[in-house]
C-alpha positions as a Markdown table, in Angstrom:
| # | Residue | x | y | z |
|---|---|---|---|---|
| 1 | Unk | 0.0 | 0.0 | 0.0 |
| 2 | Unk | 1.2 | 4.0 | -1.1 |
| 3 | Unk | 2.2 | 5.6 | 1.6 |
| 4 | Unk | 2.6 | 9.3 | 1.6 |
| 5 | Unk | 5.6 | 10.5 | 3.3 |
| 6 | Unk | 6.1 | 13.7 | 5.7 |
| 7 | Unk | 9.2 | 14.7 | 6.9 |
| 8 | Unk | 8.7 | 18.8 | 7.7 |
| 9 | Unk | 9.6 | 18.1 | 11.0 |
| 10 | Unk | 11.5 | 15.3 | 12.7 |
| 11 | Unk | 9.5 | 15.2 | 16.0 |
| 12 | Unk | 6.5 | 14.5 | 13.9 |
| 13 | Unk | 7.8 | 11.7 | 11.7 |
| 14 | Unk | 6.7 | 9.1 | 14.6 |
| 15 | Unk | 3.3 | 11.4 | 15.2 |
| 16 | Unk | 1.3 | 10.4 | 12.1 |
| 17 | Unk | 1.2 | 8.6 | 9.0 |
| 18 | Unk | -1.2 | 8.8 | 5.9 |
| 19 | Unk | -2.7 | 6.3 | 3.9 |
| 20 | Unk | -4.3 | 7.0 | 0.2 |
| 21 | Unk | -7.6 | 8.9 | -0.1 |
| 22 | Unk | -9.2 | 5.4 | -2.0 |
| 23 | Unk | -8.1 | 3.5 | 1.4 |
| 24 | Unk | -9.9 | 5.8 | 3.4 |
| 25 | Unk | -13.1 | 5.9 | 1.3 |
| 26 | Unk | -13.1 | 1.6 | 1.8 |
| 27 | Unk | -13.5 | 2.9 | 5.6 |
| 28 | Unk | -16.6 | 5.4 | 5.8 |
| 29 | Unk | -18.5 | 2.7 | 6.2 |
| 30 | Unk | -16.9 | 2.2 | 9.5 |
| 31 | Unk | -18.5 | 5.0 | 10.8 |
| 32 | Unk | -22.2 | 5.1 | 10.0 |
| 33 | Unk | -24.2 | 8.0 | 10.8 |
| 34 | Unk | -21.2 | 10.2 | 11.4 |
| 35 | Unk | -21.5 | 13.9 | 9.9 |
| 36 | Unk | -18.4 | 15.5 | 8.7 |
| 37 | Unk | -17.3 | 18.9 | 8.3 |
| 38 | Unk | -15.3 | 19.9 | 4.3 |
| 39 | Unk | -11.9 | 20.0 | 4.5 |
| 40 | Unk | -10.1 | 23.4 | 4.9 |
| 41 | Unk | -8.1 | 25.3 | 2.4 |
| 42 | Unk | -5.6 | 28.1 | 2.8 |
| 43 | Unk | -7.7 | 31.6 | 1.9 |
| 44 | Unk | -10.8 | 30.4 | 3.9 |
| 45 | Unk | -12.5 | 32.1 | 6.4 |
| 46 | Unk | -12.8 | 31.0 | 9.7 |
| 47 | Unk | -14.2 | 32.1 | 13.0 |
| 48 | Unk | -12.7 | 32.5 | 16.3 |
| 49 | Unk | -15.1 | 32.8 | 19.1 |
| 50 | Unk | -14.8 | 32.8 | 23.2 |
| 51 | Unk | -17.4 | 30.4 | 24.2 |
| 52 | Unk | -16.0 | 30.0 | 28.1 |
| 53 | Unk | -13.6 | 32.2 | 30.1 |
| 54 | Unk | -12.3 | 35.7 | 28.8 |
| 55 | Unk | -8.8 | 36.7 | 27.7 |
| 56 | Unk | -6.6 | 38.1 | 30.5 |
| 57 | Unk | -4.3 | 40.0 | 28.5 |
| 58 | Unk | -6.3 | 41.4 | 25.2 |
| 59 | Unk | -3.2 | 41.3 | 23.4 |
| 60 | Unk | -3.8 | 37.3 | 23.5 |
| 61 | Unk | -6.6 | 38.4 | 21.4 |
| 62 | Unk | -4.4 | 39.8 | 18.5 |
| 63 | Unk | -2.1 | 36.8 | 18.5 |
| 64 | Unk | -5.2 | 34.6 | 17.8 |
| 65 | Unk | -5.6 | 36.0 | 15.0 |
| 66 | Unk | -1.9 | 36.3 | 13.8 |
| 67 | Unk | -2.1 | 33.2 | 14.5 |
| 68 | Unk | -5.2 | 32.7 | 11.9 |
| 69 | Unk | -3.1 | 34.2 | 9.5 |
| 70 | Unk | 0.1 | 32.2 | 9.5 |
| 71 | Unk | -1.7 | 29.2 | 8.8 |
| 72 | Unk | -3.0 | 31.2 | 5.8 |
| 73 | Unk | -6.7 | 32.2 | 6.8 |
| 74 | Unk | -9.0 | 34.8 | 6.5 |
| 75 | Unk | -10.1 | 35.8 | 9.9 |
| 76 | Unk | -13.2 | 36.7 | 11.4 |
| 77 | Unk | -14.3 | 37.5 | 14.8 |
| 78 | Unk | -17.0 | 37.0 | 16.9 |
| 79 | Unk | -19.5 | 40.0 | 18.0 |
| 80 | Unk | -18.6 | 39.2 | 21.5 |
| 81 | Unk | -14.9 | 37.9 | 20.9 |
| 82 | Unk | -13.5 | 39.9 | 23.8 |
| 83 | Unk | -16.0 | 40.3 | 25.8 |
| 84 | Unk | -16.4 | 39.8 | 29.7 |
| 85 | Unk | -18.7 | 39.3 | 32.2 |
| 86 | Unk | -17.1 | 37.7 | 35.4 |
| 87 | Unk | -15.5 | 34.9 | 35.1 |
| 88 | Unk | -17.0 | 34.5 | 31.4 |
| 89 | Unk | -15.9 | 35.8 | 28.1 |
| 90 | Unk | -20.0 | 37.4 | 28.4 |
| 91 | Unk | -23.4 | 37.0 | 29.0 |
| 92 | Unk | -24.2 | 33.0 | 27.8 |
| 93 | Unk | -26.8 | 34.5 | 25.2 |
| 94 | Unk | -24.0 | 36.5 | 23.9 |
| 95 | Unk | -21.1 | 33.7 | 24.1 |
| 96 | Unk | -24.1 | 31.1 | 22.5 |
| 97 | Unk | -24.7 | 33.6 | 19.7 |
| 98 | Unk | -21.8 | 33.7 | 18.7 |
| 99 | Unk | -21.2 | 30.1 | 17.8 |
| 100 | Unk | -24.7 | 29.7 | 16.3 |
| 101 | Unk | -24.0 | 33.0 | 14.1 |
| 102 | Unk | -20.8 | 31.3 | 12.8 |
| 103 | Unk | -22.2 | 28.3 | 12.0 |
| 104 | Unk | -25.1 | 29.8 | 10.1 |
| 105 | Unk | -22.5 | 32.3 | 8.1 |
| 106 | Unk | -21.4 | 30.6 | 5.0 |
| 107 | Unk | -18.4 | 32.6 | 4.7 |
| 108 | Unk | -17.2 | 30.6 | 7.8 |
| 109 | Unk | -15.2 | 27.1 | 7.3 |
| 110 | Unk | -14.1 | 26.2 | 10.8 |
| 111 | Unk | -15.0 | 27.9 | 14.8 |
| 112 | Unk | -11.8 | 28.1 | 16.5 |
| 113 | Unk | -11.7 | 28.5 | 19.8 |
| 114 | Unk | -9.8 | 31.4 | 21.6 |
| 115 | Unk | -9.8 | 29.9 | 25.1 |
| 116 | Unk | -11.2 | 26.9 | 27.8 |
| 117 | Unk | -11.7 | 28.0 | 31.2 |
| 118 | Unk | -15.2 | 27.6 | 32.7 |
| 119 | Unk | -18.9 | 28.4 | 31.6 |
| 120 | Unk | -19.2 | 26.2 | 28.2 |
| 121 | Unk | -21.8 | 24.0 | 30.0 |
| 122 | Unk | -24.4 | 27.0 | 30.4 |
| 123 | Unk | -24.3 | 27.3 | 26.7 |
| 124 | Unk | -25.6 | 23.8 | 25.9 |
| 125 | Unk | -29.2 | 24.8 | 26.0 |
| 126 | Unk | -29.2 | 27.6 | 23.8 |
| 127 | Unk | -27.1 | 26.2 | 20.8 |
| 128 | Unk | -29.0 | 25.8 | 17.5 |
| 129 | Unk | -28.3 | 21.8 | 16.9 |
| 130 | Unk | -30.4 | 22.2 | 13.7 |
| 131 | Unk | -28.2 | 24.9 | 12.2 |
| 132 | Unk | -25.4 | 23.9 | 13.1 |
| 133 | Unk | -26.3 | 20.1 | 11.7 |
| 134 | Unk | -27.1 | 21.9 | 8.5 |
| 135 | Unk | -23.7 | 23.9 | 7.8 |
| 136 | Unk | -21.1 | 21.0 | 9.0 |
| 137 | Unk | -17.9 | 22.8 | 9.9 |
| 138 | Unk | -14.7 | 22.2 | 11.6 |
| 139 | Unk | -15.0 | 23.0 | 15.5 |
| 140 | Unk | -11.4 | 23.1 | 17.4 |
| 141 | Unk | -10.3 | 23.6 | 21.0 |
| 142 | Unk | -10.0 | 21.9 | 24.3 |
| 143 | Unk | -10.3 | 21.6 | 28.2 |
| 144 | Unk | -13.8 | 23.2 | 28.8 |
| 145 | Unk | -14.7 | 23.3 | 25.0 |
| 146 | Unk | -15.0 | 19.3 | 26.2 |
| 147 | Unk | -18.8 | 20.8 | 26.9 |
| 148 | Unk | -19.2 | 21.7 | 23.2 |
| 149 | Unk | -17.8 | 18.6 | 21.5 |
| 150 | Unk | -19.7 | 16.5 | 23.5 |
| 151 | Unk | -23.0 | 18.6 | 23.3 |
| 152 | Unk | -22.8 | 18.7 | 19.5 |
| 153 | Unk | -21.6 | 15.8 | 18.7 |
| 154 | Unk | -24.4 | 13.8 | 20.9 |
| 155 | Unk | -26.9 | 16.3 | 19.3 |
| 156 | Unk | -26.1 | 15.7 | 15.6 |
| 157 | Unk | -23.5 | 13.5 | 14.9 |
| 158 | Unk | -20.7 | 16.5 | 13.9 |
| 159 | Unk | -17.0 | 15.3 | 14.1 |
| 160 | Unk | -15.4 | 17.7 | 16.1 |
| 161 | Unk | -11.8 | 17.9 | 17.5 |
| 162 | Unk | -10.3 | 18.3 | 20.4 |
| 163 | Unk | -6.8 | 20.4 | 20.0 |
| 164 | Unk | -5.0 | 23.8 | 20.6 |
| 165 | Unk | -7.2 | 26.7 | 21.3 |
| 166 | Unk | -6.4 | 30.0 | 19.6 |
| 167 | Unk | -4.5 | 31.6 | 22.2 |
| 168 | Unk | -2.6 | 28.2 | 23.1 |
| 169 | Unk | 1.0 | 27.2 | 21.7 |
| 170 | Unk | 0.7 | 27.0 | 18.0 |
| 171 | Unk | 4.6 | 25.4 | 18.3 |
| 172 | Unk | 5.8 | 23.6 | 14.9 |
| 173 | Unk | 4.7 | 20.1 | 15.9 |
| 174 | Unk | 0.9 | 21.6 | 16.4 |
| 175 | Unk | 0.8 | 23.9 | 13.4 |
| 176 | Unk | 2.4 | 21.0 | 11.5 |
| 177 | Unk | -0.3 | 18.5 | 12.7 |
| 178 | Unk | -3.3 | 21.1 | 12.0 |
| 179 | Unk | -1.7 | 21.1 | 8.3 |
| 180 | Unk | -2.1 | 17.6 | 7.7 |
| 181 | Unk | -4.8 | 16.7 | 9.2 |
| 182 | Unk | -7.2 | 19.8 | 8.2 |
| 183 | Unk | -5.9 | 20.6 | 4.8 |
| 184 | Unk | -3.9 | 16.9 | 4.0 |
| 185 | Unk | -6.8 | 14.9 | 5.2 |
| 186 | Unk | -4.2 | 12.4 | 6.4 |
| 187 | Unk | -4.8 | 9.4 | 8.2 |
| 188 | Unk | -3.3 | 10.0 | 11.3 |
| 189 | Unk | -1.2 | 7.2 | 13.4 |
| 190 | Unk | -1.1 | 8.8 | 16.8 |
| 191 | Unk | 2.0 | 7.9 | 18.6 |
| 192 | Unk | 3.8 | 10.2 | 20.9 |
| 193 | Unk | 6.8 | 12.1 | 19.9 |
| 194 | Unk | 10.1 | 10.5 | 21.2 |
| 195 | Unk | 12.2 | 13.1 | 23.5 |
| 196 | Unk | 15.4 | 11.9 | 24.4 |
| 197 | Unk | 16.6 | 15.2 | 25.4 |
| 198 | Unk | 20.3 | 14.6 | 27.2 |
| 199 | Unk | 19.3 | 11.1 | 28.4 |
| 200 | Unk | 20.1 | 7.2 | 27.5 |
| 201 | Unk | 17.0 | 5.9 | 28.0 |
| 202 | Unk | 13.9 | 8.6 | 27.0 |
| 203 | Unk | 11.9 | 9.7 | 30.2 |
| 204 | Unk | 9.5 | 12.1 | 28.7 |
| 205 | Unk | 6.6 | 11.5 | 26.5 |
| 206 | Unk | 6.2 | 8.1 | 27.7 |
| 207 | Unk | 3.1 | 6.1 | 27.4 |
| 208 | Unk | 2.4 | 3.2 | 29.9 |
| 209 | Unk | 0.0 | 0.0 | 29.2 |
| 210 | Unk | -2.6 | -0.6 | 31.9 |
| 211 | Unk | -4.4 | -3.3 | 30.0 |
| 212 | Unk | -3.1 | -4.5 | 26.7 |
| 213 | Unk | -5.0 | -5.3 | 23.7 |
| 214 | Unk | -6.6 | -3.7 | 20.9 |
| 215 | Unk | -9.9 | -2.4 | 20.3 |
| 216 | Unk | -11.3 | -0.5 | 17.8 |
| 217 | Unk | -14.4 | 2.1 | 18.6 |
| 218 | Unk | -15.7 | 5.8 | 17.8 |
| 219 | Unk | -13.5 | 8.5 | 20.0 |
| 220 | Unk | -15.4 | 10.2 | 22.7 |
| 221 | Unk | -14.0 | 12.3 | 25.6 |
| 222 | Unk | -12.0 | 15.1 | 26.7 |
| 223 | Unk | -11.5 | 16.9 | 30.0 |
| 224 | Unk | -13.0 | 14.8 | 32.6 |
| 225 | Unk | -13.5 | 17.5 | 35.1 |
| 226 | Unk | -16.2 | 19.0 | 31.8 |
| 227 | Unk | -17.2 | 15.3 | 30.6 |
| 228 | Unk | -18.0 | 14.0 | 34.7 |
| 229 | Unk | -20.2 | 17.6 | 35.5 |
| 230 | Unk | -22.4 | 16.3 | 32.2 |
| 231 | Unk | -23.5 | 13.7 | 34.2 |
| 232 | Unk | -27.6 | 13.3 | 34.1 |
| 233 | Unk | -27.7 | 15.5 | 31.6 |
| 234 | Unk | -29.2 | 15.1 | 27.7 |
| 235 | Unk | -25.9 | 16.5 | 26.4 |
| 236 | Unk | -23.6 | 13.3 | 27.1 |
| 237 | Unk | -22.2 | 10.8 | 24.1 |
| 238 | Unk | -23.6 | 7.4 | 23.9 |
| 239 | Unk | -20.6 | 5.5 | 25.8 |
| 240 | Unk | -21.4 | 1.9 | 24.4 |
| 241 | Unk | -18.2 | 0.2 | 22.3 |
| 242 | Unk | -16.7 | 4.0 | 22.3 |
| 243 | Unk | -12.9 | 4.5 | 23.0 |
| 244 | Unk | -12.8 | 6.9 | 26.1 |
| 245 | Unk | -10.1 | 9.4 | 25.6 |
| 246 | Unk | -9.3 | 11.8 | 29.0 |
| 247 | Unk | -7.1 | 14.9 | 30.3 |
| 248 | Unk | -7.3 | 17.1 | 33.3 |
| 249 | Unk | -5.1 | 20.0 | 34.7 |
| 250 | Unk | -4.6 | 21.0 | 38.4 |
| 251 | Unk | -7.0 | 18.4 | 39.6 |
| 252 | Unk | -5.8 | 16.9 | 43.5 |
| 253 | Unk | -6.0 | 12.8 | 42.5 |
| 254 | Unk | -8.7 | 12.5 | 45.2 |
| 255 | Unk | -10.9 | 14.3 | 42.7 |
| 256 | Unk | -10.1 | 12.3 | 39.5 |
| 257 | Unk | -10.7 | 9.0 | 41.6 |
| 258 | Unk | -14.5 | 11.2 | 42.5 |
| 259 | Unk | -14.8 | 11.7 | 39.1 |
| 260 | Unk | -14.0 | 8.4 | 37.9 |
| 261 | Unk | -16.9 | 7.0 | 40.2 |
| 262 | Unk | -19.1 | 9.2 | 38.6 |
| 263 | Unk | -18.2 | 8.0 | 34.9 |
| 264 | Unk | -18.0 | 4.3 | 36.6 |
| 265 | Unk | -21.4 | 5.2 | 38.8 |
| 266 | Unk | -24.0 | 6.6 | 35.8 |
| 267 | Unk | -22.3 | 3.5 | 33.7 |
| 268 | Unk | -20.2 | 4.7 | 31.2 |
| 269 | Unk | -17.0 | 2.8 | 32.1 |
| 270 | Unk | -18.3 | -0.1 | 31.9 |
| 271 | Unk | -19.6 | 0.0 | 28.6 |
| 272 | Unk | -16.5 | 1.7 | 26.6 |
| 273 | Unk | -14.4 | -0.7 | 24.8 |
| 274 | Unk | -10.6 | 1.5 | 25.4 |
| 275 | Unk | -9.4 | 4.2 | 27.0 |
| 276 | Unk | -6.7 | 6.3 | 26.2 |
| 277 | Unk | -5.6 | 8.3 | 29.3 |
| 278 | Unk | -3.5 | 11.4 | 28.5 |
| 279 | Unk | -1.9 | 14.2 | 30.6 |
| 280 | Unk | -2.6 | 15.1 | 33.6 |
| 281 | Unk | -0.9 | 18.3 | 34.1 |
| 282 | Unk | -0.2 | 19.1 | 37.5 |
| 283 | Unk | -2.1 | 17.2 | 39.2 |
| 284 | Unk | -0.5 | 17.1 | 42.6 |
| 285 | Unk | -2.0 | 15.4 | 45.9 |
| 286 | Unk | -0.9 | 18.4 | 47.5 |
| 287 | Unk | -0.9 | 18.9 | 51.9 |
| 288 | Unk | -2.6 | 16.5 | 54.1 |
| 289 | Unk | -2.8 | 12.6 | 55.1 |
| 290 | Unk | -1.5 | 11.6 | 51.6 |
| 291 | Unk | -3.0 | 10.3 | 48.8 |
| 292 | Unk | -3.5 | 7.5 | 46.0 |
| 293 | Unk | -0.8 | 8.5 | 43.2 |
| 294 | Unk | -3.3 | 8.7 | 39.7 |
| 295 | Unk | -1.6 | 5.3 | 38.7 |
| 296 | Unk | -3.0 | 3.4 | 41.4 |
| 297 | Unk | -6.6 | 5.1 | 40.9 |
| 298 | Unk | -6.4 | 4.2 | 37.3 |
| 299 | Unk | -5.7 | 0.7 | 38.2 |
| 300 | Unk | -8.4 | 0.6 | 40.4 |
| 301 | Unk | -10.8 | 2.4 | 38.3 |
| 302 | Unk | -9.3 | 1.2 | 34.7 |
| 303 | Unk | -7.9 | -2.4 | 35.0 |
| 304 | Unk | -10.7 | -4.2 | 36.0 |
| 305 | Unk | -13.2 | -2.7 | 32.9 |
| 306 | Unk | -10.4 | -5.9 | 31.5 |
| 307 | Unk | -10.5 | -3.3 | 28.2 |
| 308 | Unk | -7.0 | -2.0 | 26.3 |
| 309 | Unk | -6.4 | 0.9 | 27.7 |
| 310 | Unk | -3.1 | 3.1 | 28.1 |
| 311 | Unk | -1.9 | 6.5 | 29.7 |
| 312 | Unk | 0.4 | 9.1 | 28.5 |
| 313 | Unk | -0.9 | 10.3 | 25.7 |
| 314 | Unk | -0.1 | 13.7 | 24.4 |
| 315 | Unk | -3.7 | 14.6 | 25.1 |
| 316 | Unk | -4.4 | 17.9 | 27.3 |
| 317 | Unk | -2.7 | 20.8 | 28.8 |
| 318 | Unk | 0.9 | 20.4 | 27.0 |
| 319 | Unk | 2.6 | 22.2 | 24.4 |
| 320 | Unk | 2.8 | 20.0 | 22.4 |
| 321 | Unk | -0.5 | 17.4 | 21.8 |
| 322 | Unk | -2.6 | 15.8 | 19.3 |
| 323 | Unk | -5.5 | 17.2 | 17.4 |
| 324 | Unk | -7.7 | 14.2 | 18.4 |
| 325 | Unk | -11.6 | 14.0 | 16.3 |
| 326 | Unk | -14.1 | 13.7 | 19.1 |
| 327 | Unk | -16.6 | 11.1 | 16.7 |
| 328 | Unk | -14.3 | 9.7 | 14.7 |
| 329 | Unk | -13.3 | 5.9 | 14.2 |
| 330 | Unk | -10.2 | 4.6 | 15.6 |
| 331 | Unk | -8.3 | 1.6 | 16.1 |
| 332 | Unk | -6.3 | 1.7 | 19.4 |
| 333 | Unk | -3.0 | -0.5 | 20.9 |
| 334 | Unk | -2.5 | 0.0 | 24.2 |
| 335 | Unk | 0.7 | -2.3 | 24.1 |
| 336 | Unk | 2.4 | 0.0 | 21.8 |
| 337 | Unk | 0.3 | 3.2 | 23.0 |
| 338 | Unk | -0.7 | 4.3 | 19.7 |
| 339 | Unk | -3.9 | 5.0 | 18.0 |
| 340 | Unk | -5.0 | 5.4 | 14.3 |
| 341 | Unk | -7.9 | 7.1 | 12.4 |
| 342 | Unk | -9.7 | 3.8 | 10.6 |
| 343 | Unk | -11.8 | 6.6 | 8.2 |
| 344 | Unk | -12.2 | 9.5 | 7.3 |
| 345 | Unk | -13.2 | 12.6 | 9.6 |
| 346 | Unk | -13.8 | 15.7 | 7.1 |
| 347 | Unk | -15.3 | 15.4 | 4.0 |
């Protein structure tokens, strides 16, 4: 089989690897039902929105957009892009109609993003699922945008992804990756970048097998502090044969083992088929009578599912991390920690 080759940048030869468009046509049919945004092109248009929390420094604002522009876009803001009310980037009507008016513009390709943060969730109700069913487009950012994949995807089916929010690191590896996977259409192999820095034996980046196996499955997830608060709610995924991916930041590991017993308690856990655990950034047991460490409340929590699963993956609060489609089909190895688009995820 033709195999296009990549080589822009070395820390991403072991990131992703692309298979011919024909191959990935023989796969659709992997995932039924599943509504995909067009590709992008450079000279499109695309929209950058603050859906959660508000920019601190307003100059962040600016480099979102620069950024915009050096991946060769046309750039359009949202009528409440820097707004602020609180804690939020504005008044939830405000913050909500600004996503439903980029959907419904059809000068708009993709929604970017500008920030996570808090106050997503409170937008669930007023999003306009039909519009935004009817103009498919690419939908990008992370940590409490977790609210917004999962909402919109459980609502109509939209592949969304889960990646670097506008006023994140756009660093080589993830500008790269955006590249390929946005304009390429590659078939990503997602395997984390090796980092040997100064040492014999690498330390960083490292991926570690709680259960091996494989196990194929539509990708569903995010930030499990968004994904657990969900809970009860209309606006949840259908966990059953899924492949659960999860990241957190500045979570104490007594409230990831809470939050696992949620997941494990309203019975998603038990009916996923992998999980791919990635970073969780800082997250410290802090002061007091100690703690479980996160590997021993992912053993308790993960191991006896008896699914693949693995943890390390560069998912979540890092500089660098993958651009991961919440919705689309994968195939995962937790022996090897690695997982692979099995179709396509734009159209």
């Amino acid at each position: 089989m033709h195999r296009r080759q990549f080589l822009s940048h070395a820390a991403l030869a072991a990131l992703a690897s692309t298979l011919p468009l024909g191959a990935l046509a023989q796969a659709q049919a992997a995932s039924p039902g599943a509504l995909l945004a067009p590709a992008l092109r450079p000279g499109d248009t695309v929209g950058l929105i603050s859906p959660s929390s508000p920019v601190d420094e307003p100059f962040d604002l600016e480099l979102a957009q620069e950024v915009m522009r050096a991946l060769g876009f046309q750039v359009k803001t949202g009528a409440h892009f820097a707004g602020r009310r609180g804690h939020l980037a504005g008044a939830d009507a405000e913050r909500a109609g600004d996503l439903n008016a980029m959907f419904a513009d059809p000068q708009v390709r993709a929604v970017i993003c500008v920030r996570g943060g808090s106050g997503a969730a409170r937008l669930l109700p007023l999003l306009d699922y039909d519009t935004i069913a009817r103009n498919p487009k690419v939908l990008l950012g992370y940590s409490d945008i977790t609210a917004l994949h999962s909402a919109i995807h459980a609502r109509t089916g939209l592949v969304t992804f889960h990646g670097p929010n506008g006023t994140g690191s756009w660093n080589r590896f993830n500008a790269d990756q955006f590249r390929r996977l946005f304009f390429a259409r590659e078939a990503m192999v997602y395997r984390n970048a090796v980092d040997d820095a100064d040492e014999l034996v690498p330390r960083r980046n490292r991926t570690t097998t709680i259960t091996g196996g494989r196990a194929q499955g539509v990708l569903v997830g995010g930030n499990l502090t968004v994904l657990s608060a969900l809970a009860g709610s209309p606006y949840l995924p259908d966990f059953d044969g899924k492949i659960l991916f999860l990241e957190d930041v500045e979570e104490a590991p007594y409230r990831i083992d809470r939050m696992l017993s949620t997941l494990k308690l309203m019975g998603a856990l038990g009916r996923i088929a992998g999980l791919i655990f990635g970073q969780c950034t800082d997250c410290d047991p802090g002061p007091g009578y100690g703690s479980l460490t996160l590997a021993q409340i992912l053993e308790d929590h993960v191991r006896p599912l008896g699914i693949p699963a693995y943890r390390g993956a560069m998912i979540g609060h890092v500089r660098e991390q993958f651009i991961v489609p919440v919705g689309g089909r994968v195939e995962l190895d937790a022996d090897e920690g690695v997982f692979r688009l099995l179709g396509p995820v734009l159209a």
